[in-house]
C-alpha positions in Angstrom: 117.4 117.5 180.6 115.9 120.1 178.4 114.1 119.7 175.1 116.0 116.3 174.1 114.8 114.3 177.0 110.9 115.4 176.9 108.9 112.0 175.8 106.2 114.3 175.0 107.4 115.0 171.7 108.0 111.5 170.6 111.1 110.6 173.0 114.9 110.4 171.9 116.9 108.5 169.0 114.3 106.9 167.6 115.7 103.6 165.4 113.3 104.2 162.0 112.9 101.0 160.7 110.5 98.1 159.6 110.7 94.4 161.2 107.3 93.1 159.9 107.1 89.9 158.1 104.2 89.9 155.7 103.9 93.4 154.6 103.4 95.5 152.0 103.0 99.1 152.9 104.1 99.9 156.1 103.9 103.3 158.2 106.4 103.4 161.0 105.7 105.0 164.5 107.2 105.7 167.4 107.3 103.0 169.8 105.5 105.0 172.5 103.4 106.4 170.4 99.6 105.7 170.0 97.8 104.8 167.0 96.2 107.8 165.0 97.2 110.2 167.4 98.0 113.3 166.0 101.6 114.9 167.0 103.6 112.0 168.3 103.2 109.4 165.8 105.0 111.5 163.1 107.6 112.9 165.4 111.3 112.5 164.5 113.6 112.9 167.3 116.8 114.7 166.3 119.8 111.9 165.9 117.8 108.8 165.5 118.7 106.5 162.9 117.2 105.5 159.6 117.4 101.7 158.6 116.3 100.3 155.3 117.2 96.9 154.3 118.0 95.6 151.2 114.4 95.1 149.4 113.0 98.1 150.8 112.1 101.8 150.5 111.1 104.1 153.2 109.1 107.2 151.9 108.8 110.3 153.9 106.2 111.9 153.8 106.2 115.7 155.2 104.0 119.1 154.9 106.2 122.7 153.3 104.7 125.9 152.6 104.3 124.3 148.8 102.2 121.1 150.0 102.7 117.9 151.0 106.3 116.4 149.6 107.9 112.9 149.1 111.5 111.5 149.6 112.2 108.4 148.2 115.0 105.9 150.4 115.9 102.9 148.6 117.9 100.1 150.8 120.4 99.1 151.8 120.2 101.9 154.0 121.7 102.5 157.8 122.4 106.1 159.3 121.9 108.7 161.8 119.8 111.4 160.5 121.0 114.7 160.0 121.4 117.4 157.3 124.7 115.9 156.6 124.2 112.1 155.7 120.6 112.9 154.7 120.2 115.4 152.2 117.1 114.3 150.8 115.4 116.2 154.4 118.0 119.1 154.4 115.2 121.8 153.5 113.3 121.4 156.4 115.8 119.8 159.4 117.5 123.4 159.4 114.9 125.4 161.9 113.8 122.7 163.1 117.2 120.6 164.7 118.7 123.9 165.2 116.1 124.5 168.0 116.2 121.2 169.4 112.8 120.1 168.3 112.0 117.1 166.5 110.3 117.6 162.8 106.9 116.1 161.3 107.3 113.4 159.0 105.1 110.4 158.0 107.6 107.3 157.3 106.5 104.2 155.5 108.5 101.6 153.8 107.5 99.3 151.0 108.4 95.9 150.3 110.0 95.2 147.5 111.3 91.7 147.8 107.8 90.1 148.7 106.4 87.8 146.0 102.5 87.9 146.1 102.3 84.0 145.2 99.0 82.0 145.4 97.0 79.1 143.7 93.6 78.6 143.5 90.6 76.7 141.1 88.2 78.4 139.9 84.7 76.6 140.7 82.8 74.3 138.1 81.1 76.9 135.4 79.2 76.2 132.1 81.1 76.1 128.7 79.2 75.8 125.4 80.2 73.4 122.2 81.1 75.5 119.1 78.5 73.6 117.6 75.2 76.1 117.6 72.6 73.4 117.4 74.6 71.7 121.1 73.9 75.0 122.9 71.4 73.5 125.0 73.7 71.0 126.3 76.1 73.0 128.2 79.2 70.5 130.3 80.9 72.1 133.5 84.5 72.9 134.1 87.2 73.8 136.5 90.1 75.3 136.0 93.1 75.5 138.9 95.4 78.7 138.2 98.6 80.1 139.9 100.1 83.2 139.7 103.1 85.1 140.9 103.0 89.2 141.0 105.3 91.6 142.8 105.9 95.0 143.6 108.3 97.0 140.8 107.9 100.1 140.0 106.9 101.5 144.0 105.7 105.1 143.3 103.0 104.0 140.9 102.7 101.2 143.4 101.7 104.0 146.2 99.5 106.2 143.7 97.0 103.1 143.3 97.0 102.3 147.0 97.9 105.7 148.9 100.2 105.6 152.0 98.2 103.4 153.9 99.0 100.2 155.7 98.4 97.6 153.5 98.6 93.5 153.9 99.6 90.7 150.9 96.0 89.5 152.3 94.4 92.5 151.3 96.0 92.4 147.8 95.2 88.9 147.0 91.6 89.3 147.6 91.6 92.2 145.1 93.2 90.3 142.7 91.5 86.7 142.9 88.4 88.2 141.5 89.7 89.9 138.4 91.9 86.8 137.6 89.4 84.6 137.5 86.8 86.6 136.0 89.3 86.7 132.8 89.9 83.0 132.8 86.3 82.3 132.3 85.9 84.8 129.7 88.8 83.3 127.8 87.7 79.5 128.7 83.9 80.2 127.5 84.7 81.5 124.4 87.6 79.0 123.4 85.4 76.2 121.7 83.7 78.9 119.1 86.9 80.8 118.8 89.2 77.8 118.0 86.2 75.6 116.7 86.5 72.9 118.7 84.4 70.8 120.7 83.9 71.8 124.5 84.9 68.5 125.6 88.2 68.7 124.0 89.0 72.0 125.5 91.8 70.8 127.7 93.8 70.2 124.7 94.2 73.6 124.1 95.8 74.2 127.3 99.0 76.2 126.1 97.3 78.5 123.9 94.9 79.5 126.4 98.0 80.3 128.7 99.6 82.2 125.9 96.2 84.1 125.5 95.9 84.7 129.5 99.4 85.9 129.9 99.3 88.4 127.1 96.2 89.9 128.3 96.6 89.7 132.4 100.2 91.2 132.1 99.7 94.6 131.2 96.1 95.0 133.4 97.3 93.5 136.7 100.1 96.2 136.1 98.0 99.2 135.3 94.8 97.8 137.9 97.0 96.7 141.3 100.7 98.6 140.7 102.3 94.7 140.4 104.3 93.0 137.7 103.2 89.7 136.8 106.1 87.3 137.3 103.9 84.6 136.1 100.2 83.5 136.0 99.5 79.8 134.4 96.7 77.1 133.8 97.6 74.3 135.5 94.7 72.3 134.5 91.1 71.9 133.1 88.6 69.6 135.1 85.7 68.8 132.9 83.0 67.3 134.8 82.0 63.9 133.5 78.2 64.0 134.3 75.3 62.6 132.3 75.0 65.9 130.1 79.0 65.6 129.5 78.4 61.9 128.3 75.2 63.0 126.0 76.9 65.9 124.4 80.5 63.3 124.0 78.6 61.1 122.2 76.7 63.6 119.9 79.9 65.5 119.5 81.5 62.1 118.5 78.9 61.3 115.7 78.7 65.3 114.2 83.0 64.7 114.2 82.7 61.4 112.1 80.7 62.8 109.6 82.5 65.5 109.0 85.7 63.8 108.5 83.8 62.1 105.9 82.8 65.2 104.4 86.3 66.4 104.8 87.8 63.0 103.6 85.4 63.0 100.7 86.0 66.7 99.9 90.1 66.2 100.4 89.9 63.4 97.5 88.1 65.3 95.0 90.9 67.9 95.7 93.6 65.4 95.3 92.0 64.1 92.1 91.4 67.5 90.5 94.9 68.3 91.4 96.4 65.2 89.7 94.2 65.9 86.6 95.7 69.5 86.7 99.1 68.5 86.7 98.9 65.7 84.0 97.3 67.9 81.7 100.3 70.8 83.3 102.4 68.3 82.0 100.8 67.7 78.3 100.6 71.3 77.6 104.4 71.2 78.6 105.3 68.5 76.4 103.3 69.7 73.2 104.8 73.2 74.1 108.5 71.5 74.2 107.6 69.8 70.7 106.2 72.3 68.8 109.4 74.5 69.7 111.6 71.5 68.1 109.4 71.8 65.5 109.7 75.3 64.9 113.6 75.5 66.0 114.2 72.6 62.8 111.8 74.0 60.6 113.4 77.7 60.9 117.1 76.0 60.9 115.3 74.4 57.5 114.8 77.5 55.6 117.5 78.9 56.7 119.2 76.2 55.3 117.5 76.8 51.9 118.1 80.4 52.1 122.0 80.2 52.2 122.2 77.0 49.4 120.4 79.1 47.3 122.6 82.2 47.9 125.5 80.2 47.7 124.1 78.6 44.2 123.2 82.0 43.0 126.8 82.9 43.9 128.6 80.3 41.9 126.2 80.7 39.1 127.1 84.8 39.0 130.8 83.7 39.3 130.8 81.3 36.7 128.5 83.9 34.2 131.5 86.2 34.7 134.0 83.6 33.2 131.7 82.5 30.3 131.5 86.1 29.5 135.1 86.6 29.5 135.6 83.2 27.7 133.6 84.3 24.8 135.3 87.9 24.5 138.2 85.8 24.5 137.2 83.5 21.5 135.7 86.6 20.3 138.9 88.1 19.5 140.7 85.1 18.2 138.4 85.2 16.0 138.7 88.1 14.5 142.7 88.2 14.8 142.5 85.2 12.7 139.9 86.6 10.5 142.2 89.8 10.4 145.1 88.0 9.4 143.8 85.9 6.5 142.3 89.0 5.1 146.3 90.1 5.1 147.2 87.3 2.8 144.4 87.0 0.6 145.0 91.1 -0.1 148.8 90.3 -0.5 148.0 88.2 -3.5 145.5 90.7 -5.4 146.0 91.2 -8.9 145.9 95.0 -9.5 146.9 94.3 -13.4 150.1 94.0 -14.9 150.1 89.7 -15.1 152.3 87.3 -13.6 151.9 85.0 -10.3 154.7 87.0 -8.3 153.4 88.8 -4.8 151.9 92.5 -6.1 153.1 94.9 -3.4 150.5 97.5 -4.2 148.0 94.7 -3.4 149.7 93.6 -0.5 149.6 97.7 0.7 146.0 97.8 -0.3 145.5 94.2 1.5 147.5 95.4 4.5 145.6 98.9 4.9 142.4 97.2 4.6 142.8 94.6 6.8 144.3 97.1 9.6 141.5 98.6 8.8 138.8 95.9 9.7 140.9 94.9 12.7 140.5 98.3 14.2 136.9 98.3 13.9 136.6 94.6 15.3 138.8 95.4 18.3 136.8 98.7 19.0 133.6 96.5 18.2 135.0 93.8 20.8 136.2 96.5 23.8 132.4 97.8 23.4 131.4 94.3 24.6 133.9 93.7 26.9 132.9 97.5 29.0 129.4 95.9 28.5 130.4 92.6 30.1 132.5 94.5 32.6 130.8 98.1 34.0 133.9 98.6 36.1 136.6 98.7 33.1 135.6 102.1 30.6 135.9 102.4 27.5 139.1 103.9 25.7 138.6 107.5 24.6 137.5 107.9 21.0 136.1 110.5 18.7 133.2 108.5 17.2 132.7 106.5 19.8 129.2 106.1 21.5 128.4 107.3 25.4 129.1 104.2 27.8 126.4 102.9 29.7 125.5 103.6 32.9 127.4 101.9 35.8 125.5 99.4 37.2 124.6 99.0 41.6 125.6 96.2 43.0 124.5 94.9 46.0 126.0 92.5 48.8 123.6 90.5 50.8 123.8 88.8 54.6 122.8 85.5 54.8 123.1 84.0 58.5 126.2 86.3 59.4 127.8 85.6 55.8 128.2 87.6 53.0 127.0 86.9 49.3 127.4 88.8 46.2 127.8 90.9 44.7 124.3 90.9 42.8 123.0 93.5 40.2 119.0 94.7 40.4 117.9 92.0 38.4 119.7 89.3 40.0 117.7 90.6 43.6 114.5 91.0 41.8 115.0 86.9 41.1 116.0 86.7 44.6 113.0 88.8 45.6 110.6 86.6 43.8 112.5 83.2 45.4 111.9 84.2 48.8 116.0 84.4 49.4 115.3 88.5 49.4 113.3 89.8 52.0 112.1 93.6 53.3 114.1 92.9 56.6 117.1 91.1 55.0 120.3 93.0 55.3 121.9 94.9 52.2 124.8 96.8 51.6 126.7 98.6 48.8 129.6 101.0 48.3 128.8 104.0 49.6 127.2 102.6 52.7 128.5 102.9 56.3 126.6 100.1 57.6 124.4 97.7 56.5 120.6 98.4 56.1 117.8 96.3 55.8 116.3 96.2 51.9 113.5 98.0 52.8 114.3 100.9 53.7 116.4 101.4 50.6 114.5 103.6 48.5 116.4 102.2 45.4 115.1 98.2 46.3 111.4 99.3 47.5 110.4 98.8 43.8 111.4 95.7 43.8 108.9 94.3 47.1 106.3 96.1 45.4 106.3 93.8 42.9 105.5 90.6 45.0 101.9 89.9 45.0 100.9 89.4 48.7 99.7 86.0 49.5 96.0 85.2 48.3 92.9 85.4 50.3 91.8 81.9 52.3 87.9 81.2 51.5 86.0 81.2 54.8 
C-alpha cells in the first residue's frame, strides 16, 4: 500500500484531538504511539483531522531551518489538514505531503474553559494585639479562604509552565502555598495597622478582603499565568483558649479607660468649641453695632454738612437782595435829594426883588442840580459793579479802574450742588468743617469737577487750618 499504509511512521488519518477531563496542558499522540519515543509520537499522518472544541487551543509546535515555531488554533475548530484549510502549517506541509510522508509536529491543547476552584482554611497561627505592652499574650486564628482562577491569556500561560503535561492538581498545590502565605501576612499585621484589638479582628472582615484581592490579583497573574475570578475570606476562627480569655479581659479594661479618656477629652472639645462660638457670636454682634453706629453717625454729619450748605446758601441769596435793596433806596434817595435841590434853586433870588419864580435861578438851580445827580448816579453805579462783579461799569473819562472780577466756586454736597461761593465765603466754610481737601469743587472754566485740593488757587486756604492738637501721653 505504499508509504500511506506504513504504521511505522505514526499510521493513517490520525483524528488530532483532546478528550481528557481535568486537564490543563495537554500534548496529543498518536494512539499507537509510545510515550517519549522519539519519531512516532510527533508524527502527523497526511489527511488526518484536527479537532478543537470550543474552550480550547491546540498549539503546534514544530522545528524550521530558523528554530523551533508556534501555531496558535483557537476552537471551535474541525477539519482535515492540508495546505488548503490550514494555512497556519502551509510553510512546511509542501515537501513534506508532496512525498507522501507525514511531518513532525508537537500538538498540545490548553484548556481554556476549566475553572481552577478550591477552598481551604488555613491552620490556627499567632496574631498579636496592637497594644505593645499585650505582645506576650499572643491568641490563635483560622481563617477558611476560597478562590477561583482560570486560564486567559494562554501564551503567557505556556511561557510560565512550558509545553508540558500539566494537571489542575499540579497547579493548585503551587498556588495554596503562596495564597495562604499572603493571608497571614495581611491577618498578622491588621490589629497594629487598623489599631484594633486582635480579638476583634473578624470585624474587619471586608476590608481585609478588599486588601487581599487588590494585592493577590495582579501576582497570581504574573506568578501562575491565571486570572483571578475571585479569592475571598469566608471567615475568621479565633480560638477561645485561656490566653484568648486573659488577653479579652485586659483588652476590655485598656478599651474602657480609654473611652474615658476619649469621652473626657471629646467634652473639653465640645466645651471649648461652644465657648468659641459664643464669643464668634459677640465679636459679631459688637461688629454689627459698631457699623450702625458708624453708618448713623456718618449719615449725621453728613446731615450737618448739607444744612449748613444749604444755610450758607440762603444766607448768600438773601445778602444779594439786601444788597440790591439798599442800591435801591440808595437811589431814591438821591432822586429825591436831586429833585428838591431843583425847587429850592428855582426860587433863588439872584437880585432884582419881588417873590415871582427867577428863571436865571431856576437855570442856575436846574444846572446844579443835574449836576449833583450825575455825580450821585455815577457814585451809585460804582456801588452797584461793587455789589455785582458780573455787571461793568459804564465807560467814562474820569472814571476809576473796576475791580477785579471775583472766582466763584460751586461746591458738591452728597450729589447736590451749592453755590456759588466767593474765597472768603470757602475760607468760612474751610474753618466750619463743611470744606474739606477731598470735597469736590468746580468753577467756570472747569471740565469736571476737582477735589479742593488740588486746586492751586484753594491750597492757601487748608493751609490755614491748624491741624488738630497733640493728646498728652
Amino acid at each position: 500500500m505504499g508509504l500511506f499504509s506504513s504504521k511505522k511512521e505514526g499510521g493513517m488519518m490520525d483524528v488530532i484531538r483532546c478528550d481528557e477531563k481535568d486537564f490543563l496542558i495537554w500534548k496529543w499522540r498518536p494512539q499507537r504511539s509510545e510515550v517519549n519515543s522519539t519519531n512516532k509520537e510527533n508524527a502527523i499522518r497526511w489527511k488526518s483531522s484536527l479537532r478543537v472544541k470550543d474552550g480550547e487551543v491546540a498549539v503546534f509546535l514544530y522545528k524550521q531551518k530558523d528554530g523551533v515555531m508556534q501555531d496558535f488554533i483557537e476552537g471551535p475548530y474541525d477539519k482535515i489538514l492540508d495546505t488548503a484549510n490550514l494555512p497556519v502549517l502551509s510553510s512546511i506541509l509542501g515537501a513534506a505531503y508532496g512525498g507522501g510522508s507525514p511531518f513532525q509536529a508537537e500538538v498540545y491543547f490548553i484548556n481554556l474553559s476549566q475553572v481552577i476552584e478550591f477552598k481551604a482554611t488555613v491552620p490556627y497561627f499567632n496574631i498579636y494585639d496592637f497594644d505593645p505592652n499585650l505582645s506576650r499574650f499572643p491568641i490563635e486564628c483560622a481563617v477558611d479562604y476560597q478562590i477561583i482562577t482560570q486560564v486567559s491569556d494562554y501564551k503567557n500561560f505556556i511561557k510560565i509552565y512550558r509545553l508540558q503535561n500539566l494537571e489542575i492538581s499540579e497547579v493548585k498545590a503551587k498556588l495554596k502555598p503562596f495564597i495562604e502565605r499572603n493571608i497571614k501576612g495581611l491577618t498578622s499585621n491588621l490589629p497594629k495597622q487598623n489599631n484594633i484589638p486582635a480579638i476583634a479582628i473578624e470585624s474587619q472582615l471586608d476590608s481585609l478582603n478588599v486588601e487581599l484581592s487588590t494585592r493577590l490579583n495582579g501576582e497570581i497573574e504574573s506568578v501562575f499565568g491565571l486570572t483571578s475570578k475571585m479569592i475571598n475570606i469566608d471567615s475568621i476562627r479565633i480560638n477561645e483558649d485561656e490566653k484568648f480569655y486573659k488577653l479579652k479581659a485586659l483588652t476590655t479594661d485598656i478599651i474602657e479607660k480609654r473611652l474615658k479618656t476619649q469621652n473626657v477629652q471629646i467634652d473639653a472639645e465640645i466645651e471649648t468649641f461652644k465657648a468659641q462660638t459664643e464669643l464668634n457670636i459677640k465679636n459679631l454682634q459688637d461688629t454689627q453695632r459698631i457699623n450702625v453706629e458708624n453708618t448713623e453717625e456718618s449719615l449725621r454729619i453728613q446731615r450737618e454738612q448739607y444744612e449748613k450748605a444749604q444755610s450758607l446758601q440762603t444766607e448768600t441769596n438773601n445778602m444779594d437782595l439786601m444788597k440790591l435793596k439798599i442800591q435801591t433806596d440808595a437811589q431814591k434817595s438821591i432822586l429825591t435829594a436831586a429833585a428838591d435841590s431843583l425847587g429850592e434853586m428855582g426860587n433863588v433870588n439872584l437880585g432884582g426883588g419881588g417873590n415871582n419864580m427867577n428863571p436865571a435861578g431856576m437855570m442856575t438851580g436846574m444846572m446844579m442840580g443835574g449836576a449833583m445827580g450825575n455825580q450821585m448816579a455815577n457814585m451809585m453805579n460804582q456801588m452797584g459793579n461793587t455789589m455785582n462783579p458780573q455787571s461793568p461799569p459804564p465807560p467814562g473819562n474820569n472814571q476809576m479802574p473796576p475791580p477785579p472780577p471775583s472766582v466763584l466756586y460751586f461746591l458738591a454736597v452728597n450729589g447736590q450742588q451749592t453755590g456759588p461761593f466767593n474765597l472768603q465765603q470757602l475760607q468760612q466754610l474751610v474753618m466750619n468743617g463743611q470744606l474739606q481737601r477731598n470735597s469736590f469743587v468746580w468753577k467756570q472754566g472747569m471740565q469736571n469737577w476737582e477735589e479742593a485740593g488740588k486746586l492751586i488757587d484753594l491750597q492757601n486756604l487748608f493751609g490755614a487750618v491748624p491741624p488738630p492738637p497733640p493728646i498728652n501721653p
